[in-house]
C-alpha positions, 0 to 999 in steps of 0.5 A: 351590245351592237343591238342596244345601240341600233334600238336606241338610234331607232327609239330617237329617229321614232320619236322625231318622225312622232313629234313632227307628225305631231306638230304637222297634225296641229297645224293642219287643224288649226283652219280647218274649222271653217272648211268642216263647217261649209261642208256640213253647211253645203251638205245641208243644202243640197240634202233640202234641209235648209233653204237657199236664204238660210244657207247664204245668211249661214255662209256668209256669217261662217265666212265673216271670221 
């Protein structure tokens, strides 16, 4: 009977750490957007495959948000 307990102590402790890593992971993604997307921008660049001209017109519209 001892085990049922401890199982269910750590049933509860599992499902908090879950919700809070949950809840963590939301938050961290929520402005991220941005940074992904000056990095596939700035990736672009430096492979030649845009000009300087499109990737500052192309920043500057991703950093007007």
């Amino acid at each position: 009977m001892a085990w049922f307990v401890g199982g269910f102590v750590l049933l509860r402790i599992l499902g908090v750490v879950f919700i809070v890593l949950l809840i963590a992971r939301i938050f961290a993604g929520a402005g991220s957007h941005h940074h992904g997307a000056l990095g596939i921008l700035s990736r672009r660049f430096a492979e030649g495959e845009i000009t300087e001209e499109q990737f500052r017109k192309m920043r500057d519209v991703l950093e007007s948000d």
